[in-house]
C-alpha positions in Angstrom: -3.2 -14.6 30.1 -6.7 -15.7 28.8 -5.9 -16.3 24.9 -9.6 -16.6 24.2 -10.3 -13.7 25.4 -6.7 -11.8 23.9 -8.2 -13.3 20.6 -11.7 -12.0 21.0 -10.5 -8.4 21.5 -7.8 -9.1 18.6 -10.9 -9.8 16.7 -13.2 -7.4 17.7 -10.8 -5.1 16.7 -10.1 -6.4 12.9 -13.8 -6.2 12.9 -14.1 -2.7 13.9 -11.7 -1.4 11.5 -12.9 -2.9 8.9 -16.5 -2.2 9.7 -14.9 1.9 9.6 -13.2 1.5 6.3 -16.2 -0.1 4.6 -18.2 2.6 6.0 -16.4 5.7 5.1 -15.8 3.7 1.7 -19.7 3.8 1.0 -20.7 7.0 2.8 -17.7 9.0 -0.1 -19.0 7.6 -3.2 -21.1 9.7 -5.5 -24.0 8.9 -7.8 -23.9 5.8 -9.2 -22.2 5.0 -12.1 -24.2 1.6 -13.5 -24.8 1.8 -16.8 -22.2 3.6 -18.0 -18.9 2.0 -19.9 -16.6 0.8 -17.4 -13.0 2.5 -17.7 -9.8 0.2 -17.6 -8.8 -1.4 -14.5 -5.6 0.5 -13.0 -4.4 -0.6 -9.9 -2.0 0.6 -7.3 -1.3 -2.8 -6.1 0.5 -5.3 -5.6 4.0 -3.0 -6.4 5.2 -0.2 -4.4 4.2 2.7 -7.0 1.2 4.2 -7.2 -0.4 4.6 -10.2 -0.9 8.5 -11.4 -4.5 7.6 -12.5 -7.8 8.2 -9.9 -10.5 5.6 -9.4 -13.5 7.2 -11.9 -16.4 8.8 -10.3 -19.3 6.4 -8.9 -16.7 3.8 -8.5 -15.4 1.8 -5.2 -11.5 0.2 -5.9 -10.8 -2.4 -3.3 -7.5 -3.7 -3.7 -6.7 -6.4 -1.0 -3.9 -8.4 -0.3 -1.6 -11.0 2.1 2.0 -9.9 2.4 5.2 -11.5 4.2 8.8 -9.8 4.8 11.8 -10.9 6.3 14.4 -9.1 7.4 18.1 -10.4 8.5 16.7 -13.9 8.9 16.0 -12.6 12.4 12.4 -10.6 11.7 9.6 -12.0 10.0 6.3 -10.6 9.5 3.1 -11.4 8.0 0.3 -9.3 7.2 -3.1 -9.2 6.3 -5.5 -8.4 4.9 -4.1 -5.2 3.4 -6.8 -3.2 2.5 -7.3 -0.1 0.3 -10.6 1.4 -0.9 -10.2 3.7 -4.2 -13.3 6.0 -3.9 -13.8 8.2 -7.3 -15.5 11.6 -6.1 -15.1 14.0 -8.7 -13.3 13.6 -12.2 -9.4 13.7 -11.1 -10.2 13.2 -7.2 -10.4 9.8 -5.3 -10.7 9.4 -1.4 -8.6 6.8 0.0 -9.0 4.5 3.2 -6.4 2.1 4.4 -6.1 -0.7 6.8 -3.2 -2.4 7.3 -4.9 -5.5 8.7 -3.8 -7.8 11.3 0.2 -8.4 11.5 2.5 -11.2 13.3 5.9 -10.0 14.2 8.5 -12.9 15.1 11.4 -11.9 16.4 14.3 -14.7 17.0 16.4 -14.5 19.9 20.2 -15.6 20.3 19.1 -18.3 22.3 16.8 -19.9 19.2 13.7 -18.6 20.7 11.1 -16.7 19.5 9.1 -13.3 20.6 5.9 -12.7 18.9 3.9 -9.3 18.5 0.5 -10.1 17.5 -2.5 -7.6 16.7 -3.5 -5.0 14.4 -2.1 -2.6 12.1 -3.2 1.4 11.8 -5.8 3.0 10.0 -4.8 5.3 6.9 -7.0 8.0 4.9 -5.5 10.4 1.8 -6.8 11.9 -1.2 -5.1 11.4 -4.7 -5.9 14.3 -7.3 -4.8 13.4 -11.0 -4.0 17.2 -11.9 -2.5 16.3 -15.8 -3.9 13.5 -18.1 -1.0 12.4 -20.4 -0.9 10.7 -24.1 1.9 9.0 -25.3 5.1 9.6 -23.9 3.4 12.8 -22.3 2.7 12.1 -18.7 0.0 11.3 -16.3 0.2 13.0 -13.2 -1.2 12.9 -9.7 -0.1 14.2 -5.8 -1.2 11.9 -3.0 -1.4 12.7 0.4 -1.9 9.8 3.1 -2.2 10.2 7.1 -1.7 6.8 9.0 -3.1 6.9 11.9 -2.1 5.8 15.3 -4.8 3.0 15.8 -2.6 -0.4 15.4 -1.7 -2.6 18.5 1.3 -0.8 20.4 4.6 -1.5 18.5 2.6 -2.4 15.4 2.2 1.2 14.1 2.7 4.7 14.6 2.5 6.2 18.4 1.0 9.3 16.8 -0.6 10.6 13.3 2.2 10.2 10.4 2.1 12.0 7.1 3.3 11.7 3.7 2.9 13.1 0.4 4.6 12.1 -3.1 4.3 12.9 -6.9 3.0 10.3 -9.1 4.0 9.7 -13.0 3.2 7.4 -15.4 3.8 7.3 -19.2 2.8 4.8 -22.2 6.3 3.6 -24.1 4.0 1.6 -26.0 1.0 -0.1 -26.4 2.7 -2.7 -24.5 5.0 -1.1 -21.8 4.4 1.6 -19.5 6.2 3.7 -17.2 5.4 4.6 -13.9 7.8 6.6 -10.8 6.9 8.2 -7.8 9.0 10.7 -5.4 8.0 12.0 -2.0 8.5 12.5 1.4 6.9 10.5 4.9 7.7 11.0 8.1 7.6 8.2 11.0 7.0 9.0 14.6 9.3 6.4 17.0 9.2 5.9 20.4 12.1 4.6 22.5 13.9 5.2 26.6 16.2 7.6 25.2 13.5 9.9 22.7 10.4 9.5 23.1 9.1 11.9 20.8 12.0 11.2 18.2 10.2 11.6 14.5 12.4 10.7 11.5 12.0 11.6 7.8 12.3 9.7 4.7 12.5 11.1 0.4 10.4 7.9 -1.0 11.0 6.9 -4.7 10.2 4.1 -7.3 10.3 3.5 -10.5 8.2 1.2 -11.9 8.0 -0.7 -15.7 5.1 -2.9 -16.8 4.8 -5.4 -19.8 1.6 -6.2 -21.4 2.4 -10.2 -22.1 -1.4 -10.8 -23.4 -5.1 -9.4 -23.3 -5.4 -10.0 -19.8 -1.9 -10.6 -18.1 1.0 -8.2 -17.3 4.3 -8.2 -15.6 6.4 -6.1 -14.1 9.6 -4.6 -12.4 10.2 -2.3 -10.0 13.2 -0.9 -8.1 12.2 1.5 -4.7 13.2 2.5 -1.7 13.7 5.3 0.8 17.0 7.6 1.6 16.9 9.5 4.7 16.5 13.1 5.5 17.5 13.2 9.4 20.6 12.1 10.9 18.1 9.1 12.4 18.0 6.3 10.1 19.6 4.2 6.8 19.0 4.0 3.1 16.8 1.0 1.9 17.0 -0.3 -1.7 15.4 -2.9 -2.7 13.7 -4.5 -6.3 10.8 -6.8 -7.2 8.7 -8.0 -9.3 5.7 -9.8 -10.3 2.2 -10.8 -12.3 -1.1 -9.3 -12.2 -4.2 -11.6 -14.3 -7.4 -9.4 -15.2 -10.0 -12.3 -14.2 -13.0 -9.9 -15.3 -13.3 -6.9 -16.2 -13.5 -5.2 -12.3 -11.4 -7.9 -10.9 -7.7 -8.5 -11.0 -5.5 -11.3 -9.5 -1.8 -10.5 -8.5 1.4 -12.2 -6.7 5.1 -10.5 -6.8 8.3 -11.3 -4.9 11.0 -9.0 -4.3 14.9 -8.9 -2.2 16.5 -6.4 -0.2 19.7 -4.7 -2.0 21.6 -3.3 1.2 21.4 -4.2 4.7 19.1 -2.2 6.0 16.4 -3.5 4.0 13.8 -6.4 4.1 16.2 -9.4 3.1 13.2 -10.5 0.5 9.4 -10.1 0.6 6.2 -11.7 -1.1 2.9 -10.9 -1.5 -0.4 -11.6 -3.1 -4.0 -10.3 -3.1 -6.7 -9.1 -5.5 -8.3 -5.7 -7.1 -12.2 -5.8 -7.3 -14.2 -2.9 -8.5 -18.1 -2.2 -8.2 -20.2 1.1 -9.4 -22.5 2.2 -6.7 
């Protein structure tokens, strides 16, 4: 095998994709929103919840980030860059692009050696429409549909074009907590020998609680999951955690950390990445 040349095309690829989502990114936003009073930062990184709030019109939302999971001290897998881009359209409407970067899959084998899969992750696009603005205890809400796209490395992502939809929910306990859950469903296409065409379905939830700690830092907690829907499949529970720092007004820093709860999920997980918004 040449590896220069396997990394080149690895590369080229990363390249490529990101040269799409930057694109579609620009070519969705609106008129331009300098000048006007910048609205607060609301992210839907680095937990697994996303926020029931849109990105405002004439605004661009990247939120990027590193992640690493393990799972049965037998899989590991890092991942990045994550990339999102939050575009605000209308009032209440955002377009959404995702690319799930470039991932390393080891896989240790009885023997003590190692298998790696090495190459890039798929393509997503959505839409989130925040239908009800809350106050209070009243809720924010917002439906999100997302198609991931079968564009990553083979056995790095879906074999063909995977939906998913969920309800979004947040509410303000006080001026120092907030609330935030989501519910939905995804479905995952699989190949394998036996069914090749094999597509399994999963209810998604989370439920989210952040802590204002000062002006500029916040914490959370988080349980989430997934329960299945088809007889293919197994319940995954797990909880995490973690910080998010508003450097500047349109950019945030965040880390968490989270474990696995039952066996079929990730033993523990970590990530880390950034949130960085510009008008246009």
């Amino acid at each position: 095998m040449d590896v220069p040349s396997a990394a080149a095309r690895l590369l080229g690829r990363v390249r490529l994709q990101l040269f799409v989502l930057s694109g579609l990114a620009i070519a969705a936003v609106p008129e331009s929103a300098a000048g006007q009073q910048q609205p607060p930062l609301v992210s839907d990184r680095p937990d697994e919840t996303e926020s029931a709030l849109s990105v405002a019109p004439g605004y661009v939302q990247f939120e990027l980030g590193y992640s690493y999971v393990q799972l049965d001290g037998r899989v590991e897998q890092h991942q990045a860059p994550e990339a999102l881009a939050r575009i605000g359209v209308v009032a209440g409407w955002e377009a959404r692009f995702g690319f799930k970067g470039w991932r390393s899959r080891e896989v240790l084998d009885p023997a003590g050696g190692t298998q790696t899969i090495t190459g890039v992750g798929p393509l997503a696009a959505g839409v989130k429409w925040q239908f009800r603005s809350g106050e209070g205890f009243s809720p924010d809400l917002a439906l999100l549909g997302e198609l991931n796209l079968p564009t990553a490395t083979e056995g790095l992502g879906p074999e063909r074009v995977d939906p998913s939809i969920r309800l979004a929910a947040g509410h303000e306990l006080s001026e120092a907590i907030g609330m935030s859950y989501n519910l939905g469903v995804r479905w995952l296409s699989e190949q394998s020998p036996e069914a090749p065409r094999l597509t399994r379905t999963q209810l998604l939830y989370s439920l989210a609680f952040g802590f204002a700690l000062a002006q500029r830092a916040g914490i959370f907690a988080e349980a989430f999951g997934t329960l299945p829907l088809t007889e293919e499949g197994l319940s995954e529970h797990l909880i995490d955690g973690g910080l998010t720092y508003l450097l500047l007004s349109n950019l945030q820093l965040d880390v968490k950390a989270g474990i696995g709860l039952v066996d079929a999920a990730d033993d523990w997980l970590f990530g880390a990445g950034l949130v960085w918004r510009v008008p246009r």
